[in-house]
ZADO-1210 file (C-alpha; in nm, 4 decimals, padded with zeros to 6 digits):
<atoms>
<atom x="01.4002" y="-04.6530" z="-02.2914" code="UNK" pos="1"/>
<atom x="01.6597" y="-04.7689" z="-02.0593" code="UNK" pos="2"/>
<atom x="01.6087" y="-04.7298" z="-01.6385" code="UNK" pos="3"/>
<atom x="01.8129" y="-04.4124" z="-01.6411" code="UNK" pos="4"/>
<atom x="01.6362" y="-04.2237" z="-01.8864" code="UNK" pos="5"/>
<atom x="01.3048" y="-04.3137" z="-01.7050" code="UNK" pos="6"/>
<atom x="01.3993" y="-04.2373" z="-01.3715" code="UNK" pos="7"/>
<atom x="01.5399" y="-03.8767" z="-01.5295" code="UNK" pos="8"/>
<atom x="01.1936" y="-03.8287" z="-01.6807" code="UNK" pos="9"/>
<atom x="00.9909" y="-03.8731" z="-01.3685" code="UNK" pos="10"/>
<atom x="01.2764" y="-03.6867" z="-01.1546" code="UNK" pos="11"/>
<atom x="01.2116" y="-03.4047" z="-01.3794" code="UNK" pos="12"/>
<atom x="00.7925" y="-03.4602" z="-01.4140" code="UNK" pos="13"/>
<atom x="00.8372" y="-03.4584" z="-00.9909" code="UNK" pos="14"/>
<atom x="01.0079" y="-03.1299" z="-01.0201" code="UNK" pos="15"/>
<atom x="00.7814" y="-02.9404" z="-01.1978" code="UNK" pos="16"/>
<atom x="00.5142" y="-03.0611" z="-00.9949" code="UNK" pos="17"/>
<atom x="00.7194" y="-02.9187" z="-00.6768" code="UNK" pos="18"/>
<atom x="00.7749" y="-02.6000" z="-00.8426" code="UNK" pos="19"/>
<atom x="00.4251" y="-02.5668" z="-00.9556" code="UNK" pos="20"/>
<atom x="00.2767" y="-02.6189" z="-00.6097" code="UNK" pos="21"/>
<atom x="00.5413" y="-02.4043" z="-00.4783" code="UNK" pos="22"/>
<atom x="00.4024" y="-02.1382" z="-00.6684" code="UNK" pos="23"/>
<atom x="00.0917" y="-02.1934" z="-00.5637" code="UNK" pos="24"/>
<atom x="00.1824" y="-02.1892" z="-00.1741" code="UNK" pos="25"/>
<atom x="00.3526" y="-01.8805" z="-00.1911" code="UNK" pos="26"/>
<atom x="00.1042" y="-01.6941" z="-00.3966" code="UNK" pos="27"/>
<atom x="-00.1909" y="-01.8110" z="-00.0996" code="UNK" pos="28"/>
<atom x="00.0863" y="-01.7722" z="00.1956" code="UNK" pos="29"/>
<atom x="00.1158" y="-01.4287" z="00.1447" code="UNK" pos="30"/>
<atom x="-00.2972" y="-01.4016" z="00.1230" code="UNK" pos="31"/>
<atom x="-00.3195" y="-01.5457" z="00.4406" code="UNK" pos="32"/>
<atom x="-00.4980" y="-01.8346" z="00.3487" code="UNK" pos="33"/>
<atom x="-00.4700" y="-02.1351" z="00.6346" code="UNK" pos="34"/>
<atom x="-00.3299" y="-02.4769" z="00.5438" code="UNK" pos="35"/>
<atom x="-00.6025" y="-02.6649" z="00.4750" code="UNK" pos="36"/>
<atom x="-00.7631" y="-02.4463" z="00.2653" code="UNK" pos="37"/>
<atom x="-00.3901" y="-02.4029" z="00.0612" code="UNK" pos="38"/>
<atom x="-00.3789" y="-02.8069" z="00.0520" code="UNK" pos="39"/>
<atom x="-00.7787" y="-02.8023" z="-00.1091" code="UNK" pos="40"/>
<atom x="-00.6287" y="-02.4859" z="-00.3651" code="UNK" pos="41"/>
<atom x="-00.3276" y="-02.6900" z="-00.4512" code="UNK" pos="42"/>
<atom x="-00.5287" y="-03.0386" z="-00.5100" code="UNK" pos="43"/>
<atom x="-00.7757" y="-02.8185" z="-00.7176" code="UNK" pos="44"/>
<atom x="-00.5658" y="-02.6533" z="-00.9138" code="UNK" pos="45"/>
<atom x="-00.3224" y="-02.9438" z="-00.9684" code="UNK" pos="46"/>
<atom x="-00.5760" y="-03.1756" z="-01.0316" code="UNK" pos="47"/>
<atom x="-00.4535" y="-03.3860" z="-00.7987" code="UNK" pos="48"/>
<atom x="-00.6436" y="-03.7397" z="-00.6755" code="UNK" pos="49"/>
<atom x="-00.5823" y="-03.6707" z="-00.3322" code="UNK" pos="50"/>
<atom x="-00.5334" y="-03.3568" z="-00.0699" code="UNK" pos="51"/>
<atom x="-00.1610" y="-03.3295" z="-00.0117" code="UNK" pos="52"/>
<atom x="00.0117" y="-03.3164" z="00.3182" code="UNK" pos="53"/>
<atom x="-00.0559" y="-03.0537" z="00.5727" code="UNK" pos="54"/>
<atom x="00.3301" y="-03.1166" z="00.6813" code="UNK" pos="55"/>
<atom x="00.4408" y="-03.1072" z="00.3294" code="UNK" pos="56"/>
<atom x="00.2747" y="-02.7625" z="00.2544" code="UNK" pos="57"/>
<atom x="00.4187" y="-02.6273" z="00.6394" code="UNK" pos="58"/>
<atom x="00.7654" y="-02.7482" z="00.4660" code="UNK" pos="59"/>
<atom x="00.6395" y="-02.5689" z="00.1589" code="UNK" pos="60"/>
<atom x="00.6188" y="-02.2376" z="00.3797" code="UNK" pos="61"/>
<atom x="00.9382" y="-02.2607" z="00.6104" code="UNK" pos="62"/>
<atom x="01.1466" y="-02.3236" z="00.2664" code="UNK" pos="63"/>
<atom x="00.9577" y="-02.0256" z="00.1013" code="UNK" pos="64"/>
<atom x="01.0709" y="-01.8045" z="00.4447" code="UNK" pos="65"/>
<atom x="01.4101" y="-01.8824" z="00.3714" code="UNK" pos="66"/>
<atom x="01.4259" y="-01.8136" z="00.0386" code="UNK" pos="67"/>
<atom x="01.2693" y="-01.4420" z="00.0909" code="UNK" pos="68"/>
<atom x="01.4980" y="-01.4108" z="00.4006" code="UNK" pos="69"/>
<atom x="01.7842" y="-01.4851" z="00.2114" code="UNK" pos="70"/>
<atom x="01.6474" y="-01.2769" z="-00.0666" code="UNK" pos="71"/>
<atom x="01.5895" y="-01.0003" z="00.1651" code="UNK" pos="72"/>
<atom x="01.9562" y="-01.0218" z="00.3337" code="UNK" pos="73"/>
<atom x="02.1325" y="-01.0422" z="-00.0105" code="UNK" pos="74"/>
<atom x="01.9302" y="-00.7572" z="-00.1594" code="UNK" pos="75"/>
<atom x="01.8827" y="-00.4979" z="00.1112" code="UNK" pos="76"/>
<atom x="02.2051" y="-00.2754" z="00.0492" code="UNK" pos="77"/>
<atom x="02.0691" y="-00.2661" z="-00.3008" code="UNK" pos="78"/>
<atom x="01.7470" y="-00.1412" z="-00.2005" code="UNK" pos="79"/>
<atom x="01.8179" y="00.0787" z="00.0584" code="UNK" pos="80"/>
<atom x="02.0715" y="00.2613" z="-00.1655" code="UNK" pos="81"/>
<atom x="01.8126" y="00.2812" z="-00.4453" code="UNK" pos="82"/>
<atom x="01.5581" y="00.4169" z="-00.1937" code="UNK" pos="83"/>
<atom x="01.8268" y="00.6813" z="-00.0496" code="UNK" pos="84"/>
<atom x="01.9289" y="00.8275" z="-00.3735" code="UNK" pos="85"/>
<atom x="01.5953" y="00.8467" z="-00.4492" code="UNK" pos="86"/>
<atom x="01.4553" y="01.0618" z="-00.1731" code="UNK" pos="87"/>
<atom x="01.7988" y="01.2660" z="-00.2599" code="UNK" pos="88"/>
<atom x="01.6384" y="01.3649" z="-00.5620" code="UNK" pos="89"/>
<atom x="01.2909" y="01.4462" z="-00.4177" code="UNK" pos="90"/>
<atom x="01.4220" y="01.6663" z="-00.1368" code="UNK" pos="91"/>
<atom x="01.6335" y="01.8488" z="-00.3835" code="UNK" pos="92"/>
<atom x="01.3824" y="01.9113" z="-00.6348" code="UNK" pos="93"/>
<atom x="01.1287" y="02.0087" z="-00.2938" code="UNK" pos="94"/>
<atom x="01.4317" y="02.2904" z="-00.1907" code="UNK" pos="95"/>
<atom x="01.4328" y="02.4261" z="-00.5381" code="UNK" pos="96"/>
<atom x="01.0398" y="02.4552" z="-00.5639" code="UNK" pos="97"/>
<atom x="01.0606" y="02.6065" z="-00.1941" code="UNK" pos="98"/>
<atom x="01.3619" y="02.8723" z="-00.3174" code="UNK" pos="99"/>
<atom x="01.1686" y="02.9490" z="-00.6182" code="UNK" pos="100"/>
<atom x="00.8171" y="02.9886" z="-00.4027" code="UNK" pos="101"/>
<atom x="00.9538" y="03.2421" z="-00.2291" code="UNK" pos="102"/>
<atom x="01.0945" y="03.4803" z="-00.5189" code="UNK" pos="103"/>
<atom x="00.8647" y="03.7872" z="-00.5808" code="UNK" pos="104"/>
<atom x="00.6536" y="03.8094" z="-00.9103" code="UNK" pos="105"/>
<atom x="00.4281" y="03.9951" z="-01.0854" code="UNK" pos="106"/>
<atom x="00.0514" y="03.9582" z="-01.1403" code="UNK" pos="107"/>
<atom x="-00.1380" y="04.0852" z="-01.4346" code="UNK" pos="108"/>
<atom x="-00.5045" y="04.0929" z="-01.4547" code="UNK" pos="109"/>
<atom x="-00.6685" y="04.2726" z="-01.7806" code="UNK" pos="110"/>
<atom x="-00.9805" y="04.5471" z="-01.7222" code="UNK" pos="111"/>
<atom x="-01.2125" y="04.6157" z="-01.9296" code="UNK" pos="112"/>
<atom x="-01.5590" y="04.7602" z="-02.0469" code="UNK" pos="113"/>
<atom x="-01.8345" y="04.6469" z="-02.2414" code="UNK" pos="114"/>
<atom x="-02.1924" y="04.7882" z="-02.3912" code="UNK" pos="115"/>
<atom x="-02.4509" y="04.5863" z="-02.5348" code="UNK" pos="116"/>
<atom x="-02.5142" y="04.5595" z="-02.9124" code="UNK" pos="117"/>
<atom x="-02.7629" y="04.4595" z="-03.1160" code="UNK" pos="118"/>
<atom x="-02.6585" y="04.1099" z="-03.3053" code="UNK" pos="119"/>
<atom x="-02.6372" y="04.1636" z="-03.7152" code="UNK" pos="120"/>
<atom x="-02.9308" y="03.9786" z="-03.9036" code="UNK" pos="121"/>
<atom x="-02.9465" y="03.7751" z="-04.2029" code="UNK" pos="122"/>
<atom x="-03.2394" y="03.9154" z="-04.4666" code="UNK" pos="123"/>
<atom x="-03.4614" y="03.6479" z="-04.2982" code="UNK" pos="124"/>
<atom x="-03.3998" y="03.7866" z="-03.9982" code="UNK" pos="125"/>
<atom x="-03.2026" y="03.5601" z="-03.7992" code="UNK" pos="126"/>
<atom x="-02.8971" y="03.6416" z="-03.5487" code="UNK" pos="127"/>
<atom x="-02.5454" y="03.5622" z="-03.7367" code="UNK" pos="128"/>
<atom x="-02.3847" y="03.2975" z="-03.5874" code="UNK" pos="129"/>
<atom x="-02.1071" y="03.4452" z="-03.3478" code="UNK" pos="130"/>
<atom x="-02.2198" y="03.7645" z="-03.3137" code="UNK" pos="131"/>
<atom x="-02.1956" y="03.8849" z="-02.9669" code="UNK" pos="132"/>
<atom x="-02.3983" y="04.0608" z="-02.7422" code="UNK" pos="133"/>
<atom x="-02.2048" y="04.2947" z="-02.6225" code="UNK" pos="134"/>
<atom x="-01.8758" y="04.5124" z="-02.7468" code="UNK" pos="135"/>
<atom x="-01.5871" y="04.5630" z="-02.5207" code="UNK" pos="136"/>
<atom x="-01.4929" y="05.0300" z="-02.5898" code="UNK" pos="137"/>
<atom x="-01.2215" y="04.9960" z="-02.3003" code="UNK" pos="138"/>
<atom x="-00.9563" y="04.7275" z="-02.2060" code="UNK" pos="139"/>
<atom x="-00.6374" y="04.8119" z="-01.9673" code="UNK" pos="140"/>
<atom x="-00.4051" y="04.5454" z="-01.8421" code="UNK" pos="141"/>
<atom x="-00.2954" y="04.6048" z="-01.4642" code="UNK" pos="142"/>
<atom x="-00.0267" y="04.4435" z="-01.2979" code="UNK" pos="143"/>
<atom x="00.0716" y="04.4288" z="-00.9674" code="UNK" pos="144"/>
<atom x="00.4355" y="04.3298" z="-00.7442" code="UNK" pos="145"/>
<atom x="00.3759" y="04.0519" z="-00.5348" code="UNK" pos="146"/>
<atom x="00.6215" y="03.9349" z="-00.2962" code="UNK" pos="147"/>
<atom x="00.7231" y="03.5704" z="-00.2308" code="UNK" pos="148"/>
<atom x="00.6571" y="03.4335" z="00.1328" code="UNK" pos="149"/>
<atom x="00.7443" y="03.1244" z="00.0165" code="UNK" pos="150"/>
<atom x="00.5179" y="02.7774" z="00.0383" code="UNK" pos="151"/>
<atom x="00.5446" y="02.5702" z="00.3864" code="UNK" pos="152"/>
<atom x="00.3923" y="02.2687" z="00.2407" code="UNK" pos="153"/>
<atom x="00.7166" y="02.2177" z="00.0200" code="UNK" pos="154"/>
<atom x="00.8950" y="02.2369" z="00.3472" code="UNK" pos="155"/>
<atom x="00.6449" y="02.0428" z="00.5419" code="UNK" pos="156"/>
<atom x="00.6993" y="01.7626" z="00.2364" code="UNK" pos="157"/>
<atom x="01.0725" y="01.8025" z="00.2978" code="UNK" pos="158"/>
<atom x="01.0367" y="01.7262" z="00.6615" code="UNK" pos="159"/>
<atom x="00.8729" y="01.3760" z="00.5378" code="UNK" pos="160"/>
<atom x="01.1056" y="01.2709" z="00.2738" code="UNK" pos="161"/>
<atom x="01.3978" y="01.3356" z="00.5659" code="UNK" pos="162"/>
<atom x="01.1939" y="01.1462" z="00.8077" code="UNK" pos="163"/>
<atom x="01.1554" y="00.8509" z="00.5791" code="UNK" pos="164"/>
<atom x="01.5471" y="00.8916" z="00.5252" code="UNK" pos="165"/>
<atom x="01.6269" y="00.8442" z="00.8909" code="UNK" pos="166"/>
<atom x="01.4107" y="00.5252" z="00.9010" code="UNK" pos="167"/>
<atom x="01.5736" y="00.3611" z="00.6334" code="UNK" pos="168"/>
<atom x="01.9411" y="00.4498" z="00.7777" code="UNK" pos="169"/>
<atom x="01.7861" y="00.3180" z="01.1231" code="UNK" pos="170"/>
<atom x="01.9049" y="00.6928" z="01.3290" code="UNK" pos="171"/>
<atom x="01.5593" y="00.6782" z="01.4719" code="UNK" pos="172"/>
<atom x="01.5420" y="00.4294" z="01.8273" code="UNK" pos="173"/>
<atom x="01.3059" y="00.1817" z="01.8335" code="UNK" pos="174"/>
<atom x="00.8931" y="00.2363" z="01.9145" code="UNK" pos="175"/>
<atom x="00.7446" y="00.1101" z="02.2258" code="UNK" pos="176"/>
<atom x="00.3542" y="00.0628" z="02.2249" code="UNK" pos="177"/>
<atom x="00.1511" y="-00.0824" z="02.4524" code="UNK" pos="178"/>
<atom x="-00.2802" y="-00.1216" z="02.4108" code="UNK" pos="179"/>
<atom x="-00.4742" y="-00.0639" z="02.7222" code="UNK" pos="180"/>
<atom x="-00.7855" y="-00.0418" z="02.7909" code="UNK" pos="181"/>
<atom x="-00.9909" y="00.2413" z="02.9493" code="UNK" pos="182"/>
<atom x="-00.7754" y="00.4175" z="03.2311" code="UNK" pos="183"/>
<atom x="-00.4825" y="00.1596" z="03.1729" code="UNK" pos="184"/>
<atom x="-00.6734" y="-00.1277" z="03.2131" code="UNK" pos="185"/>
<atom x="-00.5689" y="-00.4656" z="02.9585" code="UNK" pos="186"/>
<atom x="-00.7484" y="-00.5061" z="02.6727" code="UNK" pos="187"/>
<atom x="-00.8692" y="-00.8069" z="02.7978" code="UNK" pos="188"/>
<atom x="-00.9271" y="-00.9074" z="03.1988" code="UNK" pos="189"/>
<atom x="-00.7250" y="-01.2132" z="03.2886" code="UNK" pos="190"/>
<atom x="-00.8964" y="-01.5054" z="03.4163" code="UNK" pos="191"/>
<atom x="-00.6737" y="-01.6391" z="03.6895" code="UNK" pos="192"/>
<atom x="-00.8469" y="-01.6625" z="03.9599" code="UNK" pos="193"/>
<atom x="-01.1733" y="-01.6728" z="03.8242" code="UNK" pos="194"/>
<atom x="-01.4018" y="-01.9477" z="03.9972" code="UNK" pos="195"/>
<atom x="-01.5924" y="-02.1410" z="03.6884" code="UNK" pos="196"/>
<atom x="-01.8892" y="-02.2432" z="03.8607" code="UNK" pos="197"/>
<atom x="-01.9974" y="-01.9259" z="03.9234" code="UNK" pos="198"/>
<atom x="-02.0247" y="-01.8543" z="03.5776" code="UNK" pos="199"/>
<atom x="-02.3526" y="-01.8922" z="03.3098" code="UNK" pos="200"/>
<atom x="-02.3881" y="-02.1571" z="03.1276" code="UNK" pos="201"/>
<atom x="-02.3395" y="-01.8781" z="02.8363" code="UNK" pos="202"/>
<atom x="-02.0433" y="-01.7142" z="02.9631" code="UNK" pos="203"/>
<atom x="-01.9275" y="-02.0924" z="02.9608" code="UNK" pos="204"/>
<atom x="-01.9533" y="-02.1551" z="02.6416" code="UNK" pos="205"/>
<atom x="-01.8310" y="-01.8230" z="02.5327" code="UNK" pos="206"/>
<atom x="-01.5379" y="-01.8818" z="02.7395" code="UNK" pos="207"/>
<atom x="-01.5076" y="-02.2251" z="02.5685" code="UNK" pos="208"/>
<atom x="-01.5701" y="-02.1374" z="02.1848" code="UNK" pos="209"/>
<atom x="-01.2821" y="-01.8811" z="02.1973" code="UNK" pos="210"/>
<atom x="-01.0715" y="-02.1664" z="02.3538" code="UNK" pos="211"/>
<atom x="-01.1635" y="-02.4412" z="02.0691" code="UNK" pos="212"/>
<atom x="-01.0775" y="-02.1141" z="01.8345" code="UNK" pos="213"/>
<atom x="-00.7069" y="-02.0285" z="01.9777" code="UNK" pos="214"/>
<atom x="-00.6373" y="-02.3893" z="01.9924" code="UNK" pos="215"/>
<atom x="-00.7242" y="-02.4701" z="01.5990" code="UNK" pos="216"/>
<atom x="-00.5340" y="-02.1628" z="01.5295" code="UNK" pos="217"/>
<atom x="-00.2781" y="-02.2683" z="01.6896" code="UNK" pos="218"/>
<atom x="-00.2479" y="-02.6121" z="01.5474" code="UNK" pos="219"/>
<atom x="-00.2464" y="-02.4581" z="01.1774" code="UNK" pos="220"/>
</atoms>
């Protein structure tokens, strides 16, 4: 085996191995799992000596982002048409179920009257099986004219499918929330100003665990 041939085998054995952990990134990226705990799935599952990089699994992530962005971009006429002509097809199906909801139509219900019997026996003495108790002497079907008022929740359902159509062609403006607390108030009081020593020494360390916990997120 010559130098070229060897260096095309590992080349190749090194890409599989990329794509392989690849997979395995983007599988516990979109789980939410941090980077450490992706770098102990990926030695695991790998079988790998050693943990690998935390840089080389964040370059693992921002190549993924572009790929799905790209992705995304490329495909999103696609979709959106698909999705479109789809809800075409629902609404129109909804205003022919609402049309034919509010046609008028007839309801028949059947009357009838019945007297008790007694059962035929066997010679034993037993009951035949499927003998009845009683015997219907008068039946009459009724009907009645009923007129269509037609079903709001097709057009309630109609309202929906349109609303989801607007999104999608982006007619609506965008939404503007903001969280408050009680009365307008922020969620959470700011502490400028705040003098430290007049503190506890457990509002201290409350203050400082959620410090030590922004900061490690942060550095993920």
């Amino acid at each position: 085996m010559d130098i070229k041939e060897l260096n095309d085998r590992q080349n190749r054995k090194q890409r599989q191995k990329r794509l392989a952990r690849l997979e395995i990134v983007a599988e516990l990226y979109k789980k939410g799992y941090s980077v450490r705990k992706i770098c102990q799935e990926v030695q695991a599952r790998l079988q790998l000596p050693k943990l690998p990089s935390p840089n080389l699994i964040q370059q693992d992530k921002k190549l993924l982002l572009d790929e799905w962005r790209e992705y995304r971009l490329g495909n999103v006429d696609e979709l959106v048409t698909l999705e479109l002509a789809r809800i075409d097809d629902c609404i129109m199906e909804l205003w022919e179920a609402w049309e034919k909801s509010k046609e008028d139509y007839t309801e028949g219900w059947q009357k009838q009257k019945a007297i008790p019997v007694s059962p035929k026996k066997t010679e034993d003495g037993k009951a035949l099986q499927g003998e009845g108790a009683s015997k219907v002497i008068y039946a009459e079907q009724q009907q009645a004219k009923k007129r269509g008022c037609g079903n709001v929740a097709y057009i309630s359902e109609i309202r929906q499918q349109l609303a989801e159509r607007r999104k999608l062609l982006g007619i609506y403006a965008p939404e503007r929330s903001e969280l408050t607390g009680k009365d307008g108030t922020p969620l959470m009081a700011s502490t400028q100003g705040v003098d430290l020593n007049e503190l506890s020494e457990q509002e201290l360390e409350t203050l400082y665990a959620i410090a030590a916990k922004r900061d490690k997120r942060e550095a993920q």
